[in-house]
N, C-alpha and C positions, 0 to 999 in steps of 0.2 A: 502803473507808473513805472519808468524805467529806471533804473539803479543809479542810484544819489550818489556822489564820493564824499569824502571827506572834507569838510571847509579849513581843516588844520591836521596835520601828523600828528597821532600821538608818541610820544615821547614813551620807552618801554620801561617798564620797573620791576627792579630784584628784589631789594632790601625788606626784608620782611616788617622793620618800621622805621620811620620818619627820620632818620640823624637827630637824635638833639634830642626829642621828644620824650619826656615820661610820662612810662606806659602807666602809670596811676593817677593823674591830670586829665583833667577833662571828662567833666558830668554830664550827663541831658537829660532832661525835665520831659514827660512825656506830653503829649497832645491830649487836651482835654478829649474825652470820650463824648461824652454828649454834652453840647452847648446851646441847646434852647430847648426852651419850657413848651407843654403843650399849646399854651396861649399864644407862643410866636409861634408855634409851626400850624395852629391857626392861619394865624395872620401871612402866613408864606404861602398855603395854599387858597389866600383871596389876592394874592399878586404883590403884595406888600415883601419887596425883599433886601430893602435900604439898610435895614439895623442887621444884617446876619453878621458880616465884618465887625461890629463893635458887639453882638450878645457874643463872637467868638472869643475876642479879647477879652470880656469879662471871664468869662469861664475859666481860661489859660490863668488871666492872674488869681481866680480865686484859688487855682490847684497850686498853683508853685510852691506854698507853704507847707503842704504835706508832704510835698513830692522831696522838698529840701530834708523833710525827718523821715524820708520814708526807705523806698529800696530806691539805689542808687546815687545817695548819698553816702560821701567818706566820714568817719569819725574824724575830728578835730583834732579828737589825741586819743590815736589807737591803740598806748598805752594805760590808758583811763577808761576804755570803753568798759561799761557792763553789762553789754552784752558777751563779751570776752572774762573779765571777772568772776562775773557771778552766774550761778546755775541759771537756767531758762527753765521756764514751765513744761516747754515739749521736752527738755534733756532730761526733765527728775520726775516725768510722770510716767502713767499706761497709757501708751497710744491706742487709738481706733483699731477694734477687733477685725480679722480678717475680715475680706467681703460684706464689710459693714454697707458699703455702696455696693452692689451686687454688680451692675455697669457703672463703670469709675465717674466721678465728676472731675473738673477744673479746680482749682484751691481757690476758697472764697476771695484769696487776695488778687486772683484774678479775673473777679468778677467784671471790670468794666470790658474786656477784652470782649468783644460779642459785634456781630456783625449787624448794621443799622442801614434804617433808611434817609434818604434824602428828603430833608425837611421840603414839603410843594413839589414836587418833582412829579410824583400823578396825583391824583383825583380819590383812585378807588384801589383799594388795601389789596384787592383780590388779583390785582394786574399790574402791581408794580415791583419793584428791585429794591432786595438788600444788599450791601457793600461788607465786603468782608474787610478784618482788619489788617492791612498790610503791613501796615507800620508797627505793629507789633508780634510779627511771626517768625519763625526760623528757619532755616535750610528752603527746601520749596514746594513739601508737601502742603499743603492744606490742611486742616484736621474737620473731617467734614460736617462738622456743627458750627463751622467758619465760614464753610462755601458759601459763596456766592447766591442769591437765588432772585429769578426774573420768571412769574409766572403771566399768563395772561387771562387764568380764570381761576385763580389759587390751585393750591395742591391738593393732593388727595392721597389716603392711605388706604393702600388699594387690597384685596383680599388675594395674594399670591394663587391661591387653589381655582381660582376665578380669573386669573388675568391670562386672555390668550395671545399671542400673535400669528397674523393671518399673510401671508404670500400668496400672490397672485400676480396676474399679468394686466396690462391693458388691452393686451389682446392674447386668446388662446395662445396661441403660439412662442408667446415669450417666457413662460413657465408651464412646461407639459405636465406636473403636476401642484395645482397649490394646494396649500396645504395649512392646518393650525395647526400649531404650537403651544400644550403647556407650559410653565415653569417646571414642569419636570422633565418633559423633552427638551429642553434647552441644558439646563445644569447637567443632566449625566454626559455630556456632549464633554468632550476633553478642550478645557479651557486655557487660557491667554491670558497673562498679565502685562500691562504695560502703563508705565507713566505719561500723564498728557496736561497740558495747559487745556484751559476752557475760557474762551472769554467771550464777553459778550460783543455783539459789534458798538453798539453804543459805548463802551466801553470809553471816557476822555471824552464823551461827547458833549458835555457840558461845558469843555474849555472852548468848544471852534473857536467863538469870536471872540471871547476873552477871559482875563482872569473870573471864575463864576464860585466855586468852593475853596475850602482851607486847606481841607488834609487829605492825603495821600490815600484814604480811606474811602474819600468821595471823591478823587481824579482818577484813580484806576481801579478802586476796589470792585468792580465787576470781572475781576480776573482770580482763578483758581487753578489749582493743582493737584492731583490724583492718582492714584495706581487702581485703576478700571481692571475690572476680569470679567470675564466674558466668553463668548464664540462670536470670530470674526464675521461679518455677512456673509462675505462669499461663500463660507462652508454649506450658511444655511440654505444658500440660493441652488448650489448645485445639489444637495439633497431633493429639491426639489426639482430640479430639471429647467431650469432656467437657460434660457439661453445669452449666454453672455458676450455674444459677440454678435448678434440683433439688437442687443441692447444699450441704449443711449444714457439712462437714467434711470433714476428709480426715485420712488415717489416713498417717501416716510412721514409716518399719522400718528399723534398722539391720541393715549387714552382719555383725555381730560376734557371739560367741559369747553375747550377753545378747539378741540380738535386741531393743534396745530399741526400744518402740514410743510415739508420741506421739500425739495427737489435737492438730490446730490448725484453728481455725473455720476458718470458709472468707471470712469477711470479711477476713482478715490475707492470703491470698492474693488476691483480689483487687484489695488495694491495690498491687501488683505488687512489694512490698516483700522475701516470702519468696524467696527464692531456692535454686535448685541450684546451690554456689557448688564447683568444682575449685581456686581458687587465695586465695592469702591470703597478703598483702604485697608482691606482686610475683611470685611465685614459686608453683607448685604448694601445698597445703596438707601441714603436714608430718605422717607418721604419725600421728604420736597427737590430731594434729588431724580426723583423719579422711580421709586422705590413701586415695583419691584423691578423693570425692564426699561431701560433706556439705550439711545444711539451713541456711539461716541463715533466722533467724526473728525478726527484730530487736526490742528492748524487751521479750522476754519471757523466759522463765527457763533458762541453758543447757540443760538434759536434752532439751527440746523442739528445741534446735537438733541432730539424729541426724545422728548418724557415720558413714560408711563406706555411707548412705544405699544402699539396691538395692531399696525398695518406696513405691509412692505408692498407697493407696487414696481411691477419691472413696465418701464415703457419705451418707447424711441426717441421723444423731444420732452423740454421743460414742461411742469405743469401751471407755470405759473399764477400758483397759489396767491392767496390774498396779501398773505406776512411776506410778497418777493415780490407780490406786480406793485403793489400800492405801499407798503411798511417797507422797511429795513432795505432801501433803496437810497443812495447819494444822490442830491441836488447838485449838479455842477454848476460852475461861472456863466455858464451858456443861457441855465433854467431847466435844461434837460435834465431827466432822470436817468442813472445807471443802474442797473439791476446786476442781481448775480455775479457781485462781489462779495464772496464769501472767504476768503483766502484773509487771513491775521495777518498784513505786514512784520517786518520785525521792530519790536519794541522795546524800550528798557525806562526804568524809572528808580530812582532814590528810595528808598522808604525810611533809611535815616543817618542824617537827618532830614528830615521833612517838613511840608507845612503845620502849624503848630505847637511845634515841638523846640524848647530852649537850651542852648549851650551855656549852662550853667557859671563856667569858667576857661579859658583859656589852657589851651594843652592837646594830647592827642585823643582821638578819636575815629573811628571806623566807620568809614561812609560805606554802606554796602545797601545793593540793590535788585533786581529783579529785572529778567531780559529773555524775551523769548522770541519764536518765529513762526508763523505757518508753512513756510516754505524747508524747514530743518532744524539743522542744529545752529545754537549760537558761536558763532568765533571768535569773537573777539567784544570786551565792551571796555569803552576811554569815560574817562573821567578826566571833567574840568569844572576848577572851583574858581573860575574868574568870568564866566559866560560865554565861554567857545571860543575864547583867544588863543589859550593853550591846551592842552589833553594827554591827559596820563594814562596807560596801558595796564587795566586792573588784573587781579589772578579772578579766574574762574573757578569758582570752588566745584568740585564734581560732588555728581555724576554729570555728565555733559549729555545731554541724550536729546533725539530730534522731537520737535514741536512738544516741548516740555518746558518750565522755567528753569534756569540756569541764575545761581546766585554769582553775584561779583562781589567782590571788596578791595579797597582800596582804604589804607592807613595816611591819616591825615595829622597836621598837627597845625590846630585854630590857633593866630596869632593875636588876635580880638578882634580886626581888622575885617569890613564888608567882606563878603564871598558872593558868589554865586554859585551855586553846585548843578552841573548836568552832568546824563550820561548818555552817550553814544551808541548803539549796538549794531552788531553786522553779522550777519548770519552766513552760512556756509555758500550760497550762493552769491556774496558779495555786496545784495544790495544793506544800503546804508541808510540807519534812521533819519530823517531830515528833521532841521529845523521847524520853526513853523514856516517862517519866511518862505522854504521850498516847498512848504506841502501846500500852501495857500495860493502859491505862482498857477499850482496845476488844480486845487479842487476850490480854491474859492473860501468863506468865511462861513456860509449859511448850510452847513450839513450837518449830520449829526453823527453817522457810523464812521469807524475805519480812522479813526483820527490816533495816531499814530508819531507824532510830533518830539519832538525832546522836551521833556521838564524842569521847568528851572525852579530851585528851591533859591532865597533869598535868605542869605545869615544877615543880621544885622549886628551893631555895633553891641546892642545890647543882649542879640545871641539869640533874638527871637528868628526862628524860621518862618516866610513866608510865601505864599503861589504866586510868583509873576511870569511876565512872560517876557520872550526875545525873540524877535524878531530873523 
């Protein structure tokens, strides 16, 4: 698609807040976590999908009441609070002896925060997608028991002293020696870290044709964030004698029961970006990450980034594997199929406020969001809380770093008054997120990957947030 401009200037901003606004005004009420019962996500996956919209609504009003006494609520009179008064249980007791949790948990009062699936969305547990939670996370790490995960034959917890990966050619000639790899000849290898978005290409796919889910959870949460360490490919390839300049592509195989297989030119590894990456956050990668060896294939569509990795082929053209001739292919307006778009446009999204999630009261508030590119770094993201009439010019909080998520914020102050909130983003390259209206002019309604759109949250009078769309 060629480079969208802008349908409005954003207008630029210093003020670190609102004129007028006080910074202690203005609550919001989280988004229920889960809103239906095993019996409706029954009834979802025999095609029944009329009640989701009202069991959502039930759920939000049943939470408001704890939410109103809970965290994020202001005392009435914070000179009467006793929690301020009077001792607390954790301030006059023994706390939890060291290393009680050997590997730390979450605090129970964090329990709803957990990455879920889409109620009907597949068939079969072992090949479908969890949503991580965006709408309640911070900066733009991931914490990787949040990731994201899309299997297509479930995951597996693999025996490291057993896992190999194998290099080879499709013909003699294009690696004069192949070769297996331990996980011990990989790790003593002098490694790499770097931060990367992941996302899946289906990722929004659920919106093409129209508004489909509530929260910000299930419109983008197939997107994640990482600090990967690893050894690049290329190191590994020219160890082995590859020849990288007969070479067109290379062919990558997972360990797993779907044998997923990928084709990535061979330009993306030589920028020495691709990586064989074992660790992810600090830590080993976790099972269903792909624990022990995985691809990381930065800015371009998770499926591409193979799991449990144990094959490297060097060859001269595409292989057009199953998951790229037949799967993970755009329907255009035409009826034709596009293959081998794998490249993440740039994107950005609100996470809050968000669909599901209540503005309590009147006052200010921090709209801040997530924005990333496959093609770099982000440069800029606008924000506009009237539906794309006007647009304000948000700060980017750093680190700013290429094909990673980049946080925005922008200081707002709710007047009770309708809103519409989106965000804009544009990456170092210039091109600009469209509308839907412009991405539907060129790919049409009926696809599923690469959907890349602006989100528009809906504040209501009564401060409820909700997913519509604009045209």
């Amino acid at each position: 698609m060629s480079k969208l401009r802008p349908t409005g200037e954003a207008t630029p901003r210093t003020d670190p807040l609102v004129p007028g606004a006080d910074a202690l005004s203005g609550r919001l009420r989280r988004a229920p976590e889960n809103f239906l019962t095993p019996e409706e996500i029954g009834q979802v996956g025999k095609g029944r999908r009329d009640f989701l919209r009202a069991s959502f609504l039930a759920a939000a009003g049943a939470t408001a009441a704890a939410t109103l006494g809970g965290r994020g609520a202001l005392a009435a009179d914070t000179a009467g609070d006793p929690d301020i008064l009077k001792p607390t249980p954790w301030g006059s007791s023994l706390g939890q002896p060291v290393a009680a949790n050997p590997y730390g948990l979450p605090s129970k009062h964090e329990r709803g925060l957990v990455r879920r699936q889409s109620p009907g969305l597949t068939q079969v547990a072992a090949a479908s997608v969890s949503f991580a939670p965006l709408q309640g996370l911070f900066g733009i790490i991931t914490p990787s028991g949040l990731h994201f995960e899309r299997h297509h034959q479930g995951w597996q917890d693999i025996d490291p002293t057993r896992h190999r990966l194998m290099i080879n050619g499709s013909r003699p000639e294009f690696v004069k020696t192949p070769r297996v790899y331990t996980m011990d000849d990989i790790m003593r290898l002098p490694p790499v870290s770097r931060m990367h978005f992941i996302e899946c290409g289906a990722n929004t796919g659920m919106e093409w044709g129209n508004v489909a889910v509530p929260t910000v959870q299930y419109t983008h949460g197939m997107l994640s964030c990482s600090e990967f360490t690893g050894v690049p490919l290329r190191t590994l390839l020219e160890y082995c004698g590859a020849d990288l300049k007969a070479a067109k592509f290379i062919l990558a195989e997972g360990g797993d029961g779907s044998s997923m297989t990928r084709t990535i030119p061979i330009e993306l590894v030589m920028s020495g970006e691709v990586m064989v990456a074992y660790g992810q956050n600090g830590e080993m990668l976790r099972p269903e990450n792909g624990y022990p060896l995985r691809l990381v294939v930065p800015g371009v569509q998770g499926v591409s980034w193979v799991k449990w990795l144990r094959r490297i082929e060097v060859g001269d053209r595409p292989y057009a594997a199953k998951d790229e001739a037949v799967h993970y292919i755009d329907l255009m307006p035409d009826g034709q199929h596009r293959q081998y778009t794998s490249i993440q446009e740039c994107k950005s999204v609100i996470t809050s406020p968000s669909g599901g999630q209540q503005l309590l009261d009147k006052g200010f508030f921090t709209i801040s969001g997530l924005a990333w590119s496959g093609r770099g770094a982000i440069k800029r993201v606008d924000v506009s809380v009237d539906g794309g009439i006007n647009w304000t010019e948000t700060t980017l909080q750093t680190p700013v770093l290429s094909k990673c998520l980049t946080r925005f914020t922008l200081p707002w102050n709710w007047d009770g008054r309708p809103a519409l909130l989106q965000s804009r983003a544009m990456d170092e390259t210039g091109f600009v997120q469209p509308a839907y209206g412009q991405l539907r002019a060129v790919r049409g309604t009926r696809s599923i990957y690469h959907n890349n759109a602006i989100q528009t949250w809906q504040v209501a009078e009564s401060g409820d947030v909700n997913n519509v769309q604009i045209l």
